[in-house]
N, C-alpha and C positions, 0 to 999 in steps of 0.2 A: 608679775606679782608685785615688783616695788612700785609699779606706776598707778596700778590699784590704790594700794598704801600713800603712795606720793611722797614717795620720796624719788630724789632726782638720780637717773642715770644718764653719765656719761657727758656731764655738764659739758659745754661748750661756752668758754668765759663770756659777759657782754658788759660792756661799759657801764660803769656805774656799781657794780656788784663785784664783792669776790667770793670764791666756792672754799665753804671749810667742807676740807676731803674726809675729815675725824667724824663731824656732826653730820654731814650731809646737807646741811643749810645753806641760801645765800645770805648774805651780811653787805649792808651800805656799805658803800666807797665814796665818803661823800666829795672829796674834791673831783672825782667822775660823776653822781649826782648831780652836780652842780653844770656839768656840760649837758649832760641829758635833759633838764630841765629847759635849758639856753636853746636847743634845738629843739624843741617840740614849742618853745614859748614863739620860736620868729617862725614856725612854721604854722603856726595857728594865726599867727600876724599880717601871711601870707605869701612869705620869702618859699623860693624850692628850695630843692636839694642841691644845688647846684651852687645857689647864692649863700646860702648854710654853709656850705663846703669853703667856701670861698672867705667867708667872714672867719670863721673858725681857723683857718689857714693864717690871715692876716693878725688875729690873736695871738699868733705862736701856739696856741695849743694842740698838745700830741693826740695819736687816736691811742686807742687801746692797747698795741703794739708796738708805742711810743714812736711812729711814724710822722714825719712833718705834711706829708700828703694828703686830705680829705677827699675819698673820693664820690659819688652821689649816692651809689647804691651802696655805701654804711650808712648815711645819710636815710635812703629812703625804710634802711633795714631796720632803724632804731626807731623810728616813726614807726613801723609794722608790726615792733614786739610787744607784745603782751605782759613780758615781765617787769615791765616798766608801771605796770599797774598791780605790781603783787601778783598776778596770776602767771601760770605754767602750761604748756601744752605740752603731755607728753605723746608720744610715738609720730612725728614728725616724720622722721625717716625712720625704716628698720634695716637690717641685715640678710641679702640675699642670702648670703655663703659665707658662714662663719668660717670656712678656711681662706676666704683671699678677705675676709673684710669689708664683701662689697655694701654700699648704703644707698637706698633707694629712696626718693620720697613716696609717703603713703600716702594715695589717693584715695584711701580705703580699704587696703587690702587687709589693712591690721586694725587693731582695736587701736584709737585716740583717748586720753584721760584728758579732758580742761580742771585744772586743780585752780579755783576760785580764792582769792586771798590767804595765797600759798605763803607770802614773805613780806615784808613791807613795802611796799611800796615808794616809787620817785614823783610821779607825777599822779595826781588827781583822775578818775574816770573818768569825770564831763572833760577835761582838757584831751584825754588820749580819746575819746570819740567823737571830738568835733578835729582833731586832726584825723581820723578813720573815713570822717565824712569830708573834709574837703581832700583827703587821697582818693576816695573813691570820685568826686566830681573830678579831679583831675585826670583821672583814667581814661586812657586812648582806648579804649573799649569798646565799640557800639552795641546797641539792643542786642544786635544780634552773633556776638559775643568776637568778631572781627577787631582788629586793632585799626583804629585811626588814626592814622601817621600825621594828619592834614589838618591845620584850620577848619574854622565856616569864614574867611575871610569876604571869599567872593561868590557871586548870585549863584555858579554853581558847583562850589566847592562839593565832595565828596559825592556828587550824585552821576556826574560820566562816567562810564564803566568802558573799560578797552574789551572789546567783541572778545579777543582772545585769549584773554588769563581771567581778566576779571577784576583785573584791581583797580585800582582809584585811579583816572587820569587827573593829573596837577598841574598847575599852572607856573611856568618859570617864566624869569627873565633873562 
């Protein structure tokens, strides 16, 4: 019923924003603003997560949890959210068993809300879809929805198959 509404259950904090628990809003944080914007600007520029991580490290600046550590997958997490553009998704996960608290992600099994310019916004749409679009060309992904651990380095990168499981033979030295 509040996700109908749109209003937020059950916030989980994300850089850049803080949750009034009274209003049920999010509200700018802009000195975390300000890193969000930093990370999506060198990832649009072409840097990964990894070099993101690492630059951000050399800054001194903390993650969210005032940690000195950056690790890639916040990195690729904060490039992947939505609320970074004003929008919200809710029913993500739901609740198996309200007695033990279990959380499932939903694949579908529950109804999804997309709430469209729910809060304001950190970063621009064209900037958060031209990083969507070089995440997605970066994806180890194939057509045929297989993960590509491997280059196209060499003449027959990815195309030898082992008789017996089926995976990619690779080339070392």
């Amino acid at each position: 019923m509040k996700a109908k509404q749109g209003e937020l259950i059950g916030f989980n904090s994300c850089m850049g924003y803080f949750y009034n628990t009274e209003t049920g809003k999010l509200i700018l944080n802009e000195e975390e603003a300000e890193i969000v914007k930093f990370i999506f600007k060198r990832y649009v520029e072409g840097a990964g997560a990894h070099t993101i991580a690492r630059n951000l490290e050399a800054k001194g600046i903390k993650t969210k949890k005032g940690m000195d550590n950056w690790h890639d997958s916040a990195i690729a997490g904060i490039i992947r959210n939505e609320k970074y553009v004003g929008d919200v998704v809710m029913g993500k996960t739901y609740t198996v068993d309200p007695i033990s608290k279990k959380r499932i992600v939903n694949f579908g099994e529950q109804d999804r809300y997309y709430i469209k310019d729910h809060h304001e916004p950190i970063i621009s749409r064209e900037l958060f879809n031209k990083a969507q679009e070089i995440r997605e060309k970066r994806s180890r992904r194939t057509n045929d929805g297989k993960i590509n651990r491997h280059s196209m380095d060499y003449p027959f990168s990815n195309i030898m198959k082992c008789k017996y499981c089926g995976g990619t033979i690779i080339r070392r030295k």
